[in-house]
N, CA, C and O of each residue as an XYZ file, in Angstrom:
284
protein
N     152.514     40.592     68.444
C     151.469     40.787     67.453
C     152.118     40.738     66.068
O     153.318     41.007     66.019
N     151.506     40.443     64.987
C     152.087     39.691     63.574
C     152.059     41.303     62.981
O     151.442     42.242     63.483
N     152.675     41.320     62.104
C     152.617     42.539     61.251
C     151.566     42.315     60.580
O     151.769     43.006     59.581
N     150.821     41.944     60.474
C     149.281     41.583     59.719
C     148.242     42.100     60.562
O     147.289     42.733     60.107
N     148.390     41.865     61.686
C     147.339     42.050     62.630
C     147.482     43.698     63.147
O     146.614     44.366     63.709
N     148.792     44.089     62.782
C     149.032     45.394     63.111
C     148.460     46.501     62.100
O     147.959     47.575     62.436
N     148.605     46.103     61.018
C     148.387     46.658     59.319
C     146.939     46.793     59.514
O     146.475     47.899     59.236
N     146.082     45.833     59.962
C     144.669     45.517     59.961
C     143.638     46.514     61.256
O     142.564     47.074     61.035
N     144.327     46.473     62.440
C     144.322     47.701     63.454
C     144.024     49.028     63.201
O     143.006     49.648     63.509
N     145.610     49.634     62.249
C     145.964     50.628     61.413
C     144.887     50.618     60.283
O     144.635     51.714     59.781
N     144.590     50.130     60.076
C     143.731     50.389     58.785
C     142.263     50.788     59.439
O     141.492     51.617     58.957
N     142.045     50.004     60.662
C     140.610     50.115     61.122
C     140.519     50.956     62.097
O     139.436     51.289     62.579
N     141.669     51.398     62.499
C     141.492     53.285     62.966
C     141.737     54.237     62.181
O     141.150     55.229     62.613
N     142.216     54.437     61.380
C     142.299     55.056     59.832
C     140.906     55.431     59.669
O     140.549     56.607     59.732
N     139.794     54.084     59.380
C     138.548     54.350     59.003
C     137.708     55.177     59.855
O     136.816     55.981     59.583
N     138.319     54.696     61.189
C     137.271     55.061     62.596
C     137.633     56.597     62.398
O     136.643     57.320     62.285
N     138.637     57.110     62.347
C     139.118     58.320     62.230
C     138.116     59.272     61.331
O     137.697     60.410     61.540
N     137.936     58.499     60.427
C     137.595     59.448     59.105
C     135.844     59.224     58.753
O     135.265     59.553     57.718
N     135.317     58.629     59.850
C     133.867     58.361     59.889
C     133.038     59.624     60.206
O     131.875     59.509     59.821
N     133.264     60.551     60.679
C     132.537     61.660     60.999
C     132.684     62.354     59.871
O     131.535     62.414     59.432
N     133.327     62.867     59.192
C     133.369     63.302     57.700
C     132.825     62.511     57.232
O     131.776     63.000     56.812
N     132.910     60.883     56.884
C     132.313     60.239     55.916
C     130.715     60.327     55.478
O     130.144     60.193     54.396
N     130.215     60.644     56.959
C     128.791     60.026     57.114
C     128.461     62.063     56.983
O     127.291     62.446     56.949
N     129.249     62.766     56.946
C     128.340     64.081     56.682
C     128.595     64.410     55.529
O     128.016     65.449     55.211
N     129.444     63.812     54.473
C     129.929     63.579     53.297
C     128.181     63.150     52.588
O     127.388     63.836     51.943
N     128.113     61.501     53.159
C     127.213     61.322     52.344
C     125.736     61.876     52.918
O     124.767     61.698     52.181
N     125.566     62.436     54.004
C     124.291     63.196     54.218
C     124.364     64.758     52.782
O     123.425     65.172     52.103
N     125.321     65.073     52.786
C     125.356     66.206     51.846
C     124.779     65.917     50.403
O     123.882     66.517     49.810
N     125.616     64.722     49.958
C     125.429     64.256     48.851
C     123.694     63.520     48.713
O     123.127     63.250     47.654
N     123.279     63.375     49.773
C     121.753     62.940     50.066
C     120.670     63.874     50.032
O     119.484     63.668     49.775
N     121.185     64.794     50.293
C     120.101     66.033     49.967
C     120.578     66.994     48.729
O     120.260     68.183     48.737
N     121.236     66.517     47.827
C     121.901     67.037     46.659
C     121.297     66.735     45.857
O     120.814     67.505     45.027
N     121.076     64.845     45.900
C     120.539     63.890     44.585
C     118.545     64.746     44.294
O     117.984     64.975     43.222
N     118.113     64.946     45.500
C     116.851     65.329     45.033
C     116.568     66.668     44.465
O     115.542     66.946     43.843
N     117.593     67.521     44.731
C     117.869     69.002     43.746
C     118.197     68.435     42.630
O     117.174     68.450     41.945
N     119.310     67.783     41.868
C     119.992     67.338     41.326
C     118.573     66.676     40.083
O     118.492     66.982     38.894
N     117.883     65.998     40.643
C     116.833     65.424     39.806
C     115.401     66.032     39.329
O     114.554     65.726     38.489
N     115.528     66.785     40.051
C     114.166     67.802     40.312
C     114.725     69.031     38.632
O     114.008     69.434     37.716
N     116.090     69.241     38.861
C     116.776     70.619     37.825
C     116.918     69.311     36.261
O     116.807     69.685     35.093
N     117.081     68.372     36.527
C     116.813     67.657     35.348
C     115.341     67.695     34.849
O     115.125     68.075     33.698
N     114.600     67.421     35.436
C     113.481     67.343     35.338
C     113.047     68.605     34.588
O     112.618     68.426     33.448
N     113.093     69.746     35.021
C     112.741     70.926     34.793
C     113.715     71.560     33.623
O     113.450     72.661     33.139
N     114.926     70.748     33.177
C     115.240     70.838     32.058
C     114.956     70.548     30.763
O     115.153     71.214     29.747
N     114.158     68.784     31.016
C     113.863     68.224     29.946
C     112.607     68.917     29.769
O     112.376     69.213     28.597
N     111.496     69.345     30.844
C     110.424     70.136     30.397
C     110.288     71.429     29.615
O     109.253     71.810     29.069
N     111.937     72.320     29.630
C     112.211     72.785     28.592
C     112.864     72.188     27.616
O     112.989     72.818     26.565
N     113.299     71.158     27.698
C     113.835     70.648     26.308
C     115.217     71.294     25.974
O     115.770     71.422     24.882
N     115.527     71.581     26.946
C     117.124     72.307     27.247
C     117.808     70.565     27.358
O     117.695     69.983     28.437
N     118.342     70.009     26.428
C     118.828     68.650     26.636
C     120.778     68.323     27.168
O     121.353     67.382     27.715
N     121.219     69.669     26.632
C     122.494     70.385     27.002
C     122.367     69.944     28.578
O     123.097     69.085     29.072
N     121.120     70.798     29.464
C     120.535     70.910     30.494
C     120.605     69.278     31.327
O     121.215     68.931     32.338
N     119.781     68.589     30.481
C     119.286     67.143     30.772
C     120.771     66.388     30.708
O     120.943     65.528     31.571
N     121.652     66.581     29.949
C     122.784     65.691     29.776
C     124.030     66.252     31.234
O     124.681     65.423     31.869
N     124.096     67.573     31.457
C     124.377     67.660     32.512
C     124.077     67.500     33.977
O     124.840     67.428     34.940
N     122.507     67.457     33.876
C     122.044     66.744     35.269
C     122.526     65.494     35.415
O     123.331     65.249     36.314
N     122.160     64.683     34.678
C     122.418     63.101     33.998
C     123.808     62.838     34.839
O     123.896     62.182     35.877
N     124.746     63.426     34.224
C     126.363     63.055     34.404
C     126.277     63.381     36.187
O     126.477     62.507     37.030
N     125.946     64.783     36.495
C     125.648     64.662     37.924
C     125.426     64.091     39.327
O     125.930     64.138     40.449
N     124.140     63.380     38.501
C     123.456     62.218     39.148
C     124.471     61.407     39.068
O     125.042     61.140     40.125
N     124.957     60.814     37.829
C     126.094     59.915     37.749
C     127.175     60.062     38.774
O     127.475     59.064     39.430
N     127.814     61.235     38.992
C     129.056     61.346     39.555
C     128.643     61.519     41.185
O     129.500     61.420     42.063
N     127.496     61.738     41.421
C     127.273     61.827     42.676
C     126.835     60.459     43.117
O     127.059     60.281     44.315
N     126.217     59.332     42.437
C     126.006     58.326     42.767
C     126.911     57.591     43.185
O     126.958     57.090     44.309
N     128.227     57.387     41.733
C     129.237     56.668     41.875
C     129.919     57.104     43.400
O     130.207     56.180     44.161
N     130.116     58.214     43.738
C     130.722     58.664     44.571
C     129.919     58.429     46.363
O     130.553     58.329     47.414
N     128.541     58.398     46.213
C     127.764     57.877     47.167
C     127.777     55.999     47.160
O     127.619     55.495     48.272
N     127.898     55.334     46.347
C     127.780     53.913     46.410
C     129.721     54.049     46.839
O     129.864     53.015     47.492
N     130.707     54.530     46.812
C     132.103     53.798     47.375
C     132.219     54.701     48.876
O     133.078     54.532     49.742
N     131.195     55.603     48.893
C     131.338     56.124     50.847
C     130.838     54.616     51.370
O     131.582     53.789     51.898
N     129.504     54.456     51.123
C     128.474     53.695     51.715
C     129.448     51.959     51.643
O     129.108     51.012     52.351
N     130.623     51.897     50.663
C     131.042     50.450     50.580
C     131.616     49.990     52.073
O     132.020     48.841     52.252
């Protein structure tokens, strides 16, 4: 077997390994985003924008971080 084909193996039990965390990773982060938007929401209705700019980044960092599980 080529050292390529071995590297490629290794890499794709690596992943297989780490799939049960991955996928309860992003179930967590899936029931986060709708708290997450709901406390924005209820910020800007106070006009707490401090409030609104930290949901914001939130959403942001939880997205970015949900779109490279899901890659």
């Amino acid at each position: 077997m080529s050292d390529a084909v071995t590297v490629q193996l290794r890499d794709a039990e690596a992943l297989a390994s780490h799939a049960p965390a991955r996928a309860a990773r992003i179930k967590e982060l899936e029931a986060w985003r709708p708290l997450l938007i709901e406390y924005t929401r209820k910020k800007l209705e106070l006009e707490d924008f401090h409030g609104v700019c930290d949901g914001a980044m939130d959403l942001r960092d939880l997205d970015s971080e949900l779109d490279g599980l899901r890659y």
